[in-house]
gemmi code that builds the backbone of each chain (N, CA, C; Angstrom):
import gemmi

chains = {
    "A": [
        ("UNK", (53.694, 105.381, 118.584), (54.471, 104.308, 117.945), (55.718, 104.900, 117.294)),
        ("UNK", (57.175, 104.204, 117.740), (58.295, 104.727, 116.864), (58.284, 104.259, 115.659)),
        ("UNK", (59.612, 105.027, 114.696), (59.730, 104.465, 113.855), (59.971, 102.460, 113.578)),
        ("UNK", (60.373, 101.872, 114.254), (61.029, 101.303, 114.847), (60.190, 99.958, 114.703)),
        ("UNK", (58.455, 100.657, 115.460), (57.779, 99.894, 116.317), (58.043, 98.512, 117.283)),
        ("UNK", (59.060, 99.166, 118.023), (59.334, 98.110, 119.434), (58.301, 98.139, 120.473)),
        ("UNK", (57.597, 96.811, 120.364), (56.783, 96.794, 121.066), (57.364, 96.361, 122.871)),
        ("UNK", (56.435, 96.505, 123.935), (57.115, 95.826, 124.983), (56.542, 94.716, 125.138)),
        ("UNK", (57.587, 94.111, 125.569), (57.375, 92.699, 125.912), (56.683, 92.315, 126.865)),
        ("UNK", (56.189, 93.496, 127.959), (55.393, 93.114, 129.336), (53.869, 93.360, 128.678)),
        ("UNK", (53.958, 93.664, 127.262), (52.407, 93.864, 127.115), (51.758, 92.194, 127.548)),
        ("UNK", (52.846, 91.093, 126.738), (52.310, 89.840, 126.536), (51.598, 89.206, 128.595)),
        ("UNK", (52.318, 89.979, 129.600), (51.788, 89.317, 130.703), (50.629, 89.673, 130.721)),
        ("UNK", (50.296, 89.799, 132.525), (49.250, 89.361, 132.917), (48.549, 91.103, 133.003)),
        ("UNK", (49.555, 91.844, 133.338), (49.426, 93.371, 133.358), (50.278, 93.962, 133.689)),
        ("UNK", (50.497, 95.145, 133.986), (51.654, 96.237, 133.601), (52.365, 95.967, 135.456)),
        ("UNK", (51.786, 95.313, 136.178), (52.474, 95.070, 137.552), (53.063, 94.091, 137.361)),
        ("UNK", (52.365, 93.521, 136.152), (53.487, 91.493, 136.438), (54.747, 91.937, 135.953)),
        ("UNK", (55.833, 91.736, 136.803), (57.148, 91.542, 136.048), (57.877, 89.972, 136.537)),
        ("UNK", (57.321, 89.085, 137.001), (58.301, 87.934, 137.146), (57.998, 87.152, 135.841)),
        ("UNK", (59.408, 86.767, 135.587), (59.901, 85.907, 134.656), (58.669, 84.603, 134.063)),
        ("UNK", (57.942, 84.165, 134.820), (57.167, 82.827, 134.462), (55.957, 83.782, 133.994)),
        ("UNK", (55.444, 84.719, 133.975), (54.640, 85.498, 133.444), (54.455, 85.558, 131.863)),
        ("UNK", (55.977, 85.451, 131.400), (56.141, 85.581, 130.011), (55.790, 84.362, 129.351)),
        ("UNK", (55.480, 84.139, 128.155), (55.577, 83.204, 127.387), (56.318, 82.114, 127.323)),
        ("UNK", (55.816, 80.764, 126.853), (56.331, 79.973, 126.900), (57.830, 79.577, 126.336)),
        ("UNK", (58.907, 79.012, 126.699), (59.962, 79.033, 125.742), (59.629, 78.162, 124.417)),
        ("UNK", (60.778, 79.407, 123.644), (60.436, 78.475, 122.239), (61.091, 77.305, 122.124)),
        ("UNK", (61.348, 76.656, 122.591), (61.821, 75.098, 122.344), (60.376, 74.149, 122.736)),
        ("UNK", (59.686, 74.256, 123.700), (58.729, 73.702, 124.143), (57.711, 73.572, 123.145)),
        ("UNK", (57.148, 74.943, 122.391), (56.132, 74.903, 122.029), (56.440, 75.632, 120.161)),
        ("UNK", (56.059, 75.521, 118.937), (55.730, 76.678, 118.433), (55.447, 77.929, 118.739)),
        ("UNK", (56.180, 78.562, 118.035), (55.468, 80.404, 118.849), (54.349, 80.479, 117.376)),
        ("UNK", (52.941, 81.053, 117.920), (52.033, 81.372, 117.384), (52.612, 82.881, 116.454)),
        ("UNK", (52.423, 82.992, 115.411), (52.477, 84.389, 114.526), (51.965, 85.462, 115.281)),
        ("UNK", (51.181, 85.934, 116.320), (50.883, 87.197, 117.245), (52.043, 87.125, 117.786)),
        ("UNK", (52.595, 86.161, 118.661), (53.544, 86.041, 119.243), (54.877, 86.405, 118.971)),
        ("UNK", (55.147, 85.814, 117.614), (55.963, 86.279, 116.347), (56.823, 87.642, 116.588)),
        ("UNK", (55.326, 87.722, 115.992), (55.373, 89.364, 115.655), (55.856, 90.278, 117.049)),
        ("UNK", (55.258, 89.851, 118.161), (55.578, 91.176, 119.312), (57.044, 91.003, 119.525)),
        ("UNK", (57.612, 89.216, 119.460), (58.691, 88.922, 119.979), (60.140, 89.604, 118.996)),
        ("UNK", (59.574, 89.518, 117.850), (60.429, 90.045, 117.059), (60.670, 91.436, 116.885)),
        ("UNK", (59.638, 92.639, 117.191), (60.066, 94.389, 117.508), (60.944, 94.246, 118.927)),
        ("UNK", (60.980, 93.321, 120.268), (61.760, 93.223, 121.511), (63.139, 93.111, 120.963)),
        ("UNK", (63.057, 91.993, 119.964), (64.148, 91.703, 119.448), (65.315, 92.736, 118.685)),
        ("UNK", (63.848, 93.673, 117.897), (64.504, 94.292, 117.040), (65.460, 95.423, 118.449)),
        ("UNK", (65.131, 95.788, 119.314), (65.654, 96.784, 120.279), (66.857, 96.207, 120.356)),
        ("UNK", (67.592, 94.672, 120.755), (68.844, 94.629, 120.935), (69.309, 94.285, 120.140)),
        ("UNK", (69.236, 94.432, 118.692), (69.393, 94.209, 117.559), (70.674, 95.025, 116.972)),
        ("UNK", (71.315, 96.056, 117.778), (71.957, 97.001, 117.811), (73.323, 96.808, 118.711)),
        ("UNK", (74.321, 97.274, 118.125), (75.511, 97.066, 119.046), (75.275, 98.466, 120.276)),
        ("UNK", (74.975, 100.039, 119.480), (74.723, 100.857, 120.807), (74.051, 100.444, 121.754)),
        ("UNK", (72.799, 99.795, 121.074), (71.771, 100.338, 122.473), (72.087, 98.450, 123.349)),
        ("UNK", (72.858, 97.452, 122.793), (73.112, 96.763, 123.276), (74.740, 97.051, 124.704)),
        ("UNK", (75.164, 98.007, 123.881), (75.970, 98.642, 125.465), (75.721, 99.484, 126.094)),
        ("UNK", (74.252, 99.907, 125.979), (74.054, 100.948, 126.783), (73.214, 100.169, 127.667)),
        ("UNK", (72.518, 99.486, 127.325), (71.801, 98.536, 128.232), (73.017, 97.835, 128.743)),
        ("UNK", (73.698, 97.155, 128.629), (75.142, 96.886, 129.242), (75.255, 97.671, 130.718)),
        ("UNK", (76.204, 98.760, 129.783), (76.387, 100.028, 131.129), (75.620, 99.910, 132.307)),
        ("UNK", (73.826, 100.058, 131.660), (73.172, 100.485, 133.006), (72.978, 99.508, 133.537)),
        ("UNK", (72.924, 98.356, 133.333), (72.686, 96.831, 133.834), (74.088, 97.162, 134.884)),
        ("UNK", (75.205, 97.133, 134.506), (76.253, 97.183, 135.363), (76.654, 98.176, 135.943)),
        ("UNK", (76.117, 99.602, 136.527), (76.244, 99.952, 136.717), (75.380, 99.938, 138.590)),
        ("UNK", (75.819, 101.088, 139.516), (75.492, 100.555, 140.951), (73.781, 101.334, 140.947)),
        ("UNK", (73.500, 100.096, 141.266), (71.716, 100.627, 141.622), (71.283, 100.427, 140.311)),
        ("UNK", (71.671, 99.846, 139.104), (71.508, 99.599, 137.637), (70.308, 100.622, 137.343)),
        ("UNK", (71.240, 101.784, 137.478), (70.382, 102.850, 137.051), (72.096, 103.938, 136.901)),
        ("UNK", (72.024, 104.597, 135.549), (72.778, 105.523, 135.159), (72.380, 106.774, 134.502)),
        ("UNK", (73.085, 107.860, 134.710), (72.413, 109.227, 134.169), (72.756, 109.342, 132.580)),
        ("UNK", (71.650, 109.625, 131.857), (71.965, 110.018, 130.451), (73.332, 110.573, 130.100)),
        ("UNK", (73.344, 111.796, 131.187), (75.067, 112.241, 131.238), (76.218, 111.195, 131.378)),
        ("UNK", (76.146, 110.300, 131.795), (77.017, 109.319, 132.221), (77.212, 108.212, 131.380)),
        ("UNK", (76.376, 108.408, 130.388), (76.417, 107.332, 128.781), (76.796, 107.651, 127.312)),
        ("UNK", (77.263, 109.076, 127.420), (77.414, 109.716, 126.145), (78.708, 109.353, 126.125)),
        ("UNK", (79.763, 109.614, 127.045), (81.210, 109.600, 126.477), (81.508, 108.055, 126.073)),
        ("UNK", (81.062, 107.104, 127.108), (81.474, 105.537, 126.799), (80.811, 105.192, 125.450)),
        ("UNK", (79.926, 105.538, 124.801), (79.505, 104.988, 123.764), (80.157, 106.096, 122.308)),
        ("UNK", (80.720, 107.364, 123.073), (80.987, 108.380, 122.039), (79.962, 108.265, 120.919)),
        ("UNK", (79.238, 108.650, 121.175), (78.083, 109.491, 120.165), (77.620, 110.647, 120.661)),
        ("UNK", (76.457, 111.264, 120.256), (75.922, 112.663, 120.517), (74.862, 112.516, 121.724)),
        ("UNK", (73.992, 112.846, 122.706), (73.637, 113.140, 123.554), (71.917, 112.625, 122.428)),
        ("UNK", (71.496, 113.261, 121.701), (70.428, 112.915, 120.847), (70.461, 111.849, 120.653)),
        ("UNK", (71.377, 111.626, 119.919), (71.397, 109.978, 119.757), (71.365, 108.825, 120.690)),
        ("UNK", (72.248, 109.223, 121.657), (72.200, 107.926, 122.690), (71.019, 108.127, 123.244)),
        ("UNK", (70.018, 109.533, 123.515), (68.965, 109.575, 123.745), (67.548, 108.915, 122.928)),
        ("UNK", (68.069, 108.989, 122.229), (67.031, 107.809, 121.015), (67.213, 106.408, 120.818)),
        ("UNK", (68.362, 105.917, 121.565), (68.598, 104.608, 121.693), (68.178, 104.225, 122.676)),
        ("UNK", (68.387, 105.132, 124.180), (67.687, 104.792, 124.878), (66.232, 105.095, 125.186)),
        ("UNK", (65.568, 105.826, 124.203), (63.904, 105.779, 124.121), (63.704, 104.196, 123.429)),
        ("UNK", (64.175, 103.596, 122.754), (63.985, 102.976, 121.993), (63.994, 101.404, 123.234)),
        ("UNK", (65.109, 101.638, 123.912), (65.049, 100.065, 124.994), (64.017, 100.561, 125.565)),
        ("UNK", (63.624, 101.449, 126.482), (62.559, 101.894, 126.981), (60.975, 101.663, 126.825)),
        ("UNK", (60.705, 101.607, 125.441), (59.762, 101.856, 124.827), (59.661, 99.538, 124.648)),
        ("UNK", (60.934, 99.332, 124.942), (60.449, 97.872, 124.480), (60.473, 96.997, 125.926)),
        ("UNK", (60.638, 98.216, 126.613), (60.259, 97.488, 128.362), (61.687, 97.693, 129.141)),
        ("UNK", (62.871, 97.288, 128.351), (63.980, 96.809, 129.089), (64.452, 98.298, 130.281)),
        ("UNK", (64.317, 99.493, 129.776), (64.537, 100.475, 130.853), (63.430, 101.113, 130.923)),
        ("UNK", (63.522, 101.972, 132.753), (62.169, 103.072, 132.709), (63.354, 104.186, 132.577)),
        ("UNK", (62.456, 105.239, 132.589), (63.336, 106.623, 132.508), (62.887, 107.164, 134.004)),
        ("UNK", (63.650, 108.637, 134.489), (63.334, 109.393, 135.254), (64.034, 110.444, 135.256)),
        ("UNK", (63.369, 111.480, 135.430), (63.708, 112.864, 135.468), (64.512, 113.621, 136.653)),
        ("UNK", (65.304, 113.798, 136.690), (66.203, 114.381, 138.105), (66.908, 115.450, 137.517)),
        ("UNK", (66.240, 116.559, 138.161), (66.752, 118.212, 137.483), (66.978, 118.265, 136.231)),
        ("UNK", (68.453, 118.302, 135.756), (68.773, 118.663, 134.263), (68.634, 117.009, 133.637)),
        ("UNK", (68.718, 116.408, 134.247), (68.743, 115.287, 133.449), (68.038, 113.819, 133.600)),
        ("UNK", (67.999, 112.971, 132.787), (67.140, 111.732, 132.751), (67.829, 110.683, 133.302)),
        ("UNK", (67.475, 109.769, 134.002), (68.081, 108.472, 134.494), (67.381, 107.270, 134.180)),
        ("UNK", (68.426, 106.396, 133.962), (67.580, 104.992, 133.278), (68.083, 104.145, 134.008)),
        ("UNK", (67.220, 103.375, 134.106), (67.361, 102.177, 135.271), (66.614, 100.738, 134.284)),
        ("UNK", (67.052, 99.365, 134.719), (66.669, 98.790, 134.215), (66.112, 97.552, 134.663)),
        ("UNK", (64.294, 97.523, 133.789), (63.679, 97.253, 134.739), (63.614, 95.591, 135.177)),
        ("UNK", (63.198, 95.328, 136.380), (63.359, 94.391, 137.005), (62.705, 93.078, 136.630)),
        ("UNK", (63.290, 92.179, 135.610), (62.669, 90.958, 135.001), (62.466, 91.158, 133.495)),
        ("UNK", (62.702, 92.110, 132.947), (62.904, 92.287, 131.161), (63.872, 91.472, 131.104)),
        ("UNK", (65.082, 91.508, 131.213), (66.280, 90.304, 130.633), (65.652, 88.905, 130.880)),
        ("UNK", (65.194, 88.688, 132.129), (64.990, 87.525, 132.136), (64.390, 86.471, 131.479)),
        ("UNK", (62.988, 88.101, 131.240), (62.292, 87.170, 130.396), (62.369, 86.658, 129.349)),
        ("UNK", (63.479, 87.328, 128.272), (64.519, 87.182, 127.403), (65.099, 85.871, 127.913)),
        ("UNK", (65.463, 85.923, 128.998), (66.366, 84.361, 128.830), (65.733, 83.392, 129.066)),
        ("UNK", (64.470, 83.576, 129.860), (63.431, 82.243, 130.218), (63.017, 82.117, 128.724)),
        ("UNK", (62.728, 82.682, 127.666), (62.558, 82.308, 126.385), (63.296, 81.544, 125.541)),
        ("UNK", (64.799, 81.851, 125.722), (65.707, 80.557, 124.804), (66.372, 79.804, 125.889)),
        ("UNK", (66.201, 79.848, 126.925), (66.157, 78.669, 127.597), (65.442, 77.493, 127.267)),
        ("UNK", (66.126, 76.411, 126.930), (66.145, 75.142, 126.362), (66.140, 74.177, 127.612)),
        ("UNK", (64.681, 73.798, 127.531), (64.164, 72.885, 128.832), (63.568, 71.222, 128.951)),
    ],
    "B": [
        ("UNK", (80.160, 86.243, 103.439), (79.565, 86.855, 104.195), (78.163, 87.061, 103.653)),
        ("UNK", (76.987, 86.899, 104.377), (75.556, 87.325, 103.616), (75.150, 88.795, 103.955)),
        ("UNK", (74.008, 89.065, 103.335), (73.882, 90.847, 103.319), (73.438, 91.100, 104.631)),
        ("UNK", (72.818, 89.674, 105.549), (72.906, 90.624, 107.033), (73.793, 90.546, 107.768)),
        ("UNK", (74.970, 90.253, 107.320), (76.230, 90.176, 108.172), (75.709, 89.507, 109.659)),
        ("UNK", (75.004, 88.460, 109.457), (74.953, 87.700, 110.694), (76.533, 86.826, 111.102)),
        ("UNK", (76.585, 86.911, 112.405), (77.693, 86.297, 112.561), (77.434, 85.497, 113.485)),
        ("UNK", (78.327, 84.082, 113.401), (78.032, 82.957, 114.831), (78.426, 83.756, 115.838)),
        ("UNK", (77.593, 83.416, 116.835), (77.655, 83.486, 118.073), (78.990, 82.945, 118.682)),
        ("UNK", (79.111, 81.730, 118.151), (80.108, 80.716, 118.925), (81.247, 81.240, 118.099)),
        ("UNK", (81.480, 81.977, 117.577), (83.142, 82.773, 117.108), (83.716, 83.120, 118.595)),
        ("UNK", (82.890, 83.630, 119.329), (83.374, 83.945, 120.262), (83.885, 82.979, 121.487)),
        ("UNK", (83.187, 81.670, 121.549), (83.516, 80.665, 122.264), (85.472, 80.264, 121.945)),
        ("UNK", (85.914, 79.200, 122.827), (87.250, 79.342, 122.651), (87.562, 78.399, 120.699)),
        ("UNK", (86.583, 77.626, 120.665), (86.885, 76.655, 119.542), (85.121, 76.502, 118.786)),
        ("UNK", (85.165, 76.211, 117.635), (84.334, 75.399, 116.801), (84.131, 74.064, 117.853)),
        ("UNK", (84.097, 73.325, 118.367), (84.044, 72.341, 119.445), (83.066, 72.679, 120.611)),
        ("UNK", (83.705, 74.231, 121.258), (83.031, 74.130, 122.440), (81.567, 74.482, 122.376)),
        ("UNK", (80.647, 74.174, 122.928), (78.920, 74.480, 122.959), (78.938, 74.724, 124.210)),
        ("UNK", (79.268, 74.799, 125.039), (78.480, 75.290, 126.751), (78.486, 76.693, 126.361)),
        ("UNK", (77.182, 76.608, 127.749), (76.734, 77.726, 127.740), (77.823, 78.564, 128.482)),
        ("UNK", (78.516, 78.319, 129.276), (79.390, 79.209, 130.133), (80.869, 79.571, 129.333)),
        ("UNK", (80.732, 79.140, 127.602), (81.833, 79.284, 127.513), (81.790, 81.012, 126.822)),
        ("UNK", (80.540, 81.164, 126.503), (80.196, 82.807, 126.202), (80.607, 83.605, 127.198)),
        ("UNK", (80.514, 84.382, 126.572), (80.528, 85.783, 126.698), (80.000, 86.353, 128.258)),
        ("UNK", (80.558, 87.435, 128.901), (79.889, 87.712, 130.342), (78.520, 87.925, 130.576)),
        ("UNK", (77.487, 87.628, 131.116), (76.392, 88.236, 131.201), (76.153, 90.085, 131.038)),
        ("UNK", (75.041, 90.446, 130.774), (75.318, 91.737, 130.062), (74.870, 92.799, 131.439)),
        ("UNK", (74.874, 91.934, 132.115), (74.273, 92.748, 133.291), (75.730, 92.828, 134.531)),
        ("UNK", (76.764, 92.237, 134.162), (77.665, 92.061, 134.754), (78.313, 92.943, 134.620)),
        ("UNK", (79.216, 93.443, 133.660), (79.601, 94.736, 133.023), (79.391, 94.504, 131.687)),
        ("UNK", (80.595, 95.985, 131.357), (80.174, 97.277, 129.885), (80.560, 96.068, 129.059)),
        ("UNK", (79.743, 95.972, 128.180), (79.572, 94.801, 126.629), (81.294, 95.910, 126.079)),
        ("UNK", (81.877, 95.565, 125.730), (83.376, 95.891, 124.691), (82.560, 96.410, 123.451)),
        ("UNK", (82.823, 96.939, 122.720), (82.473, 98.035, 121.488), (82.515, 96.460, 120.310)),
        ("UNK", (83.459, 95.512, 120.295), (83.741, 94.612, 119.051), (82.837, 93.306, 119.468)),
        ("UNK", (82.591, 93.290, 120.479), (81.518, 91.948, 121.821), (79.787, 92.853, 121.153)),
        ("UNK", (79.676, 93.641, 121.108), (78.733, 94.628, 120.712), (78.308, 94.333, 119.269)),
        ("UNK", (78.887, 94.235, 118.775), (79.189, 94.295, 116.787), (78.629, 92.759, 116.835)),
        ("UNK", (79.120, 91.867, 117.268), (78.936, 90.372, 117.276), (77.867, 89.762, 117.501)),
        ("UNK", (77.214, 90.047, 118.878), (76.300, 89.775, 119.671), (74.914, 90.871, 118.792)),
        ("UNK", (74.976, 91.782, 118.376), (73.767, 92.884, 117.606), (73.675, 91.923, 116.026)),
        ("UNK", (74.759, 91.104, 115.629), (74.259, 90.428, 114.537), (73.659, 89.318, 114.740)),
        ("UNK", (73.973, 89.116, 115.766), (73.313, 87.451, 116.377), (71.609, 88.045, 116.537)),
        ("UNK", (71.687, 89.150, 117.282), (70.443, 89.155, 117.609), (69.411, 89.764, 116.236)),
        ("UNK", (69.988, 89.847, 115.242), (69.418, 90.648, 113.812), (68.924, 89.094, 113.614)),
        ("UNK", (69.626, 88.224, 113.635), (68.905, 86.555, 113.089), (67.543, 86.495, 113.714)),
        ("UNK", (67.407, 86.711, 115.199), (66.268, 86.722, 115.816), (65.309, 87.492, 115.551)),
        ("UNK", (65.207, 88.533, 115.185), (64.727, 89.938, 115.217), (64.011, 89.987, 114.007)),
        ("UNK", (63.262, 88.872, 113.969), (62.633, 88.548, 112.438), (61.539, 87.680, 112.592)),
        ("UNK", (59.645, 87.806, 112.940), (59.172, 87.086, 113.343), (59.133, 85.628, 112.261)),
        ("UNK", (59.314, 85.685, 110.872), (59.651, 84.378, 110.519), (60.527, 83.111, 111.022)),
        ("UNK", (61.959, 83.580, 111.324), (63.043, 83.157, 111.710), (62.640, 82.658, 113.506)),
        ("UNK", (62.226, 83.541, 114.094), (61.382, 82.946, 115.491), (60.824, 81.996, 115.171)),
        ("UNK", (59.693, 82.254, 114.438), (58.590, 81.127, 114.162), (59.515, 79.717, 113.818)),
        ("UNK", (60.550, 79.817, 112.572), (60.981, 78.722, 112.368), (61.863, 78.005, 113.204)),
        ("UNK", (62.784, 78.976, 113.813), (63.317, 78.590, 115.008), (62.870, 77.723, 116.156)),
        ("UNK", (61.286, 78.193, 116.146), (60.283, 77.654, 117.320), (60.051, 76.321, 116.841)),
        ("UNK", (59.805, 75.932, 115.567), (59.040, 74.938, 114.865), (60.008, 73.556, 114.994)),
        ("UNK", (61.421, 74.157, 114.922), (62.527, 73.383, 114.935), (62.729, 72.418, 115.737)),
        ("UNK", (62.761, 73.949, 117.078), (63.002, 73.445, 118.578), (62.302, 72.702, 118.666)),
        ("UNK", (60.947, 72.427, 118.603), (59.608, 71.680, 119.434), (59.103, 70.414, 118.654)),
        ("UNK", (60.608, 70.164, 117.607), (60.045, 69.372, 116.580), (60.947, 68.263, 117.781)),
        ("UNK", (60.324, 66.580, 117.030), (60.923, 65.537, 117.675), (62.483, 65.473, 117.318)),
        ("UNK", (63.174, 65.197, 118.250), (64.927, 65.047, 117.999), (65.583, 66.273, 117.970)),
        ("UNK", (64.422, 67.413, 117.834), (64.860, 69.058, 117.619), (65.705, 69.372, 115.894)),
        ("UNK", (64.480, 68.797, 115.205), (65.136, 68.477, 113.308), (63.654, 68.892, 112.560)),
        ("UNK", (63.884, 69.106, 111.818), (62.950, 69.398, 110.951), (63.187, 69.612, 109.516)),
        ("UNK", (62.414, 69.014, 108.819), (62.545, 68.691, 107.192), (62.200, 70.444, 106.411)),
        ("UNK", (63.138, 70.381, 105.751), (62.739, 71.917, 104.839), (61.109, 71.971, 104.387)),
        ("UNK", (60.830, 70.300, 104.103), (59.911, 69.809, 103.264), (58.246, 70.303, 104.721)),
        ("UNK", (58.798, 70.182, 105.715), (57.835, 70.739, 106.782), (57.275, 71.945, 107.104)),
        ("UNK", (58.283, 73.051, 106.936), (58.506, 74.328, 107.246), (57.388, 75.291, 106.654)),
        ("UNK", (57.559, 74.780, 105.435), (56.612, 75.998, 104.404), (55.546, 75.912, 105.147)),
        ("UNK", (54.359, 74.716, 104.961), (53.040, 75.058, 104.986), (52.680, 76.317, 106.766)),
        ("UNK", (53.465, 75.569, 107.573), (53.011, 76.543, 109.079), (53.392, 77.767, 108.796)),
        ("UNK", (54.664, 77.987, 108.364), (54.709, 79.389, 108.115), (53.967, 80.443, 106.296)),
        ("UNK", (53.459, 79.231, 106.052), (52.782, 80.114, 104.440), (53.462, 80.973, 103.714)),
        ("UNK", (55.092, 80.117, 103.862), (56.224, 81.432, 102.474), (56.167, 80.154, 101.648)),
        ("UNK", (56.980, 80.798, 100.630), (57.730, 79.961, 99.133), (58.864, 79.137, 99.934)),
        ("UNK", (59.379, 78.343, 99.574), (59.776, 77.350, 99.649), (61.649, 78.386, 100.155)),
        ("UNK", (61.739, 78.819, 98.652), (63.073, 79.896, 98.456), (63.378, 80.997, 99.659)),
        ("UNK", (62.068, 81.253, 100.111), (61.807, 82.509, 101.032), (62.031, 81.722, 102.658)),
        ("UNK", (61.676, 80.809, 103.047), (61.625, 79.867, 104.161), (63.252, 79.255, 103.711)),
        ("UNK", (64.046, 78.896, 102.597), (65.087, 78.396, 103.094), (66.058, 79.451, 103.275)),
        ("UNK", (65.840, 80.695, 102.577), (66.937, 81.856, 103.205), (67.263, 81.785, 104.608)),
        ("UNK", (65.436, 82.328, 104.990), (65.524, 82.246, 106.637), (65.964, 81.510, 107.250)),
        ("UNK", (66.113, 80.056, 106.976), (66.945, 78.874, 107.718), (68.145, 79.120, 107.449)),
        ("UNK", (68.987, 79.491, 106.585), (70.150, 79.729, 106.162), (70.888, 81.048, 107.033)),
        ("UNK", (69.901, 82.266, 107.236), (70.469, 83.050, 108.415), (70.627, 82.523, 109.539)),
        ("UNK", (69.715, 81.649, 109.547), (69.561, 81.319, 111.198), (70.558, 80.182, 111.880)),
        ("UNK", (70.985, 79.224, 110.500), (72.185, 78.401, 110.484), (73.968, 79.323, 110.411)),
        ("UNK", (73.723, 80.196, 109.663), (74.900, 81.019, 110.023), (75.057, 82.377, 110.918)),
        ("UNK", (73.771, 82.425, 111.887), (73.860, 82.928, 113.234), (74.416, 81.698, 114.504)),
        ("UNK", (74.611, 80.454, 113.767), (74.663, 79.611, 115.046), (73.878, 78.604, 115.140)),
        ("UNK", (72.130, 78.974, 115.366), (71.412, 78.547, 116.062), (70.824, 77.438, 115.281)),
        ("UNK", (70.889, 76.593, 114.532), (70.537, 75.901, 113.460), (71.604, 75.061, 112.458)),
        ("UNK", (71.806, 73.932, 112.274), (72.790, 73.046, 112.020), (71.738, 72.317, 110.625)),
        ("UNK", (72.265, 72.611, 109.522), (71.765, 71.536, 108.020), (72.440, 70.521, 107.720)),
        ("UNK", (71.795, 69.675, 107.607), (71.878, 68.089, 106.687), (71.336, 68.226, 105.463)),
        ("UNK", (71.859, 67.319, 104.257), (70.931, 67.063, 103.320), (70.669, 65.495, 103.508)),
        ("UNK", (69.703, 65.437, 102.907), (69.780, 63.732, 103.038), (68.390, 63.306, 102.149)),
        ("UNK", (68.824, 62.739, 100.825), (68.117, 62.821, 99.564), (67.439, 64.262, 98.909)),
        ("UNK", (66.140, 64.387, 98.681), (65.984, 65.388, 97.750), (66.103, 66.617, 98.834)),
        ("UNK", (65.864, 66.917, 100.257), (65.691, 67.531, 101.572), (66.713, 67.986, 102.001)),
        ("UNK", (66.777, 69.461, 102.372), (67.668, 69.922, 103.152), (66.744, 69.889, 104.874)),
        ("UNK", (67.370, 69.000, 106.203), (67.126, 69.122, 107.153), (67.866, 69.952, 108.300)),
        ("UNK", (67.094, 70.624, 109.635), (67.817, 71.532, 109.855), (67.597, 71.505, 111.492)),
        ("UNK", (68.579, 71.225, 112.090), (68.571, 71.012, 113.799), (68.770, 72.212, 114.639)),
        ("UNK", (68.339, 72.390, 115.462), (68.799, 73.388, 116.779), (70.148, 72.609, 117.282)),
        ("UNK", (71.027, 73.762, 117.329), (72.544, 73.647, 117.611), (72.814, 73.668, 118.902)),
        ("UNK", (73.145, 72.257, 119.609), (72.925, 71.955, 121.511), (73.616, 73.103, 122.020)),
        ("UNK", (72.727, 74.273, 122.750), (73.805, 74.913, 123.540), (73.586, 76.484, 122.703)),
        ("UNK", (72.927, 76.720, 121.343), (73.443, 77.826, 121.404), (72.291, 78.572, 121.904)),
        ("UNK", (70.860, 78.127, 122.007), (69.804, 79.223, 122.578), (70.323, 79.367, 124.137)),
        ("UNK", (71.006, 78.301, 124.805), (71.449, 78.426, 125.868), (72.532, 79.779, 126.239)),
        ("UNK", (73.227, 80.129, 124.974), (73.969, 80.892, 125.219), (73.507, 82.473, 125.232)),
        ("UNK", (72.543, 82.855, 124.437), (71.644, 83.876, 124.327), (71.214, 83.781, 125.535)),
        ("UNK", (70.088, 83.169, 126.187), (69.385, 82.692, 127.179), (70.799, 83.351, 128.833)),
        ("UNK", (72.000, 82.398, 128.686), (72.894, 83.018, 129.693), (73.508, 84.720, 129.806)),
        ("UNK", (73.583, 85.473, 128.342), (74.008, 86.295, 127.969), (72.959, 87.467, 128.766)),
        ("UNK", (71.220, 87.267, 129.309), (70.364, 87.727, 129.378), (70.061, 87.543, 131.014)),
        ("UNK", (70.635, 86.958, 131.394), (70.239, 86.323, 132.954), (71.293, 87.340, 133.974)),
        ("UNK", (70.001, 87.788, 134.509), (70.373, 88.710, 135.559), (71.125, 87.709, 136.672)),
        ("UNK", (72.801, 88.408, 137.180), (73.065, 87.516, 138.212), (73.211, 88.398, 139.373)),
    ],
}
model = gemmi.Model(1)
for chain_id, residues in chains.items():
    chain = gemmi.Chain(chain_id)
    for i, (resn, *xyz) in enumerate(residues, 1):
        res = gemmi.Residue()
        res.name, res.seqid = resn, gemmi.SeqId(i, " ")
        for name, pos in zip(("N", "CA", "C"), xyz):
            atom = gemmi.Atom()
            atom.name, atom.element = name, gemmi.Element(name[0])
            atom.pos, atom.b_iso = gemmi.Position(*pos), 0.0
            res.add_atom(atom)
        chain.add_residue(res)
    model.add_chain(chain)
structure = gemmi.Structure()
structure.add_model(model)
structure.setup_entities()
């Protein structure tokens, strides 16, 4: 557990293979969100809660194959290599990127149906 | 300004007037979020990033007409009265929440269009 405690949001599906969008929870306009619910939705939250790690998820979202090398995120955000590395443990850890290891360095890619499920949530239906 | 420096969302739209969803901001998956688009959008999401403010948010949405009496709020969520109207008060000057008074009651609506805009900001295209 980080400091942080960002939980992921794919805990709430069906299991760690479900990633389509209708998997997630109901939107909050439809229903009350229950306080368990609350609570997980609000550490997801807390991850883009941030202007860095909200353009770094940016970047790799837009970037080709929406996957970018750790090396390739330090200068656009100008911070330190640690740091942007702890921002991006931090989306990671709340579902929105996986990591991967390629020689000297880590690549983050981002995974397939985290935003969405973000938007199937304040989607107003 | 309040101490979480929440800021509307819809600053960024062209006017106080406009509510569509398309009048935001690019999707974040489209390209690099701007460094000052970053600052804006990380305070919006600090309103969210609070399982009270969800909860009440939720309670709002799913209420009839999408309104809800201050006088409602407390008992589902089990705060003080003072503590539950802060939270409405961030959540009205993130955007997402519009107050009336109307006799002894402060009442408080979901604002047409702005979960929509979060919701578009998140949608993979």
């Amino acid at each position: 557990m980080n400091l942080l405690e960002v939980t992921d949001i794919s805990a709430r599906a069906t299991g760690p293979a479900e990633t389509s969008a209708d998997a997630c929870c109901a939107p909050l306009v439809r229903e009350p969100l229950p306080a368990d619910e609350a609570e997980t939705l609000a550490h997801t939250m807390k991850a883009l809660a941030d202007p860095t790690r909200l353009r770094l998820l940016s970047i790799v979202a837009a970037s080709d194959g929406r996957e970018a090398c750790v090396c390739d995120l330090i200068e656009p955000v100008g911070l330190s290599q640690p740091t942007v590395s702890h921002h991006l443990k931090i989306l990671a850890e709340a579902g929105f990127l996986s990591r991967t290891k390629r020689g000297t360095w880590a690549y983050y890619a981002l995974v397939p149906g985290a935003l969405d499920r973000v938007a199937t949530l304040f989607t107003a239906v």
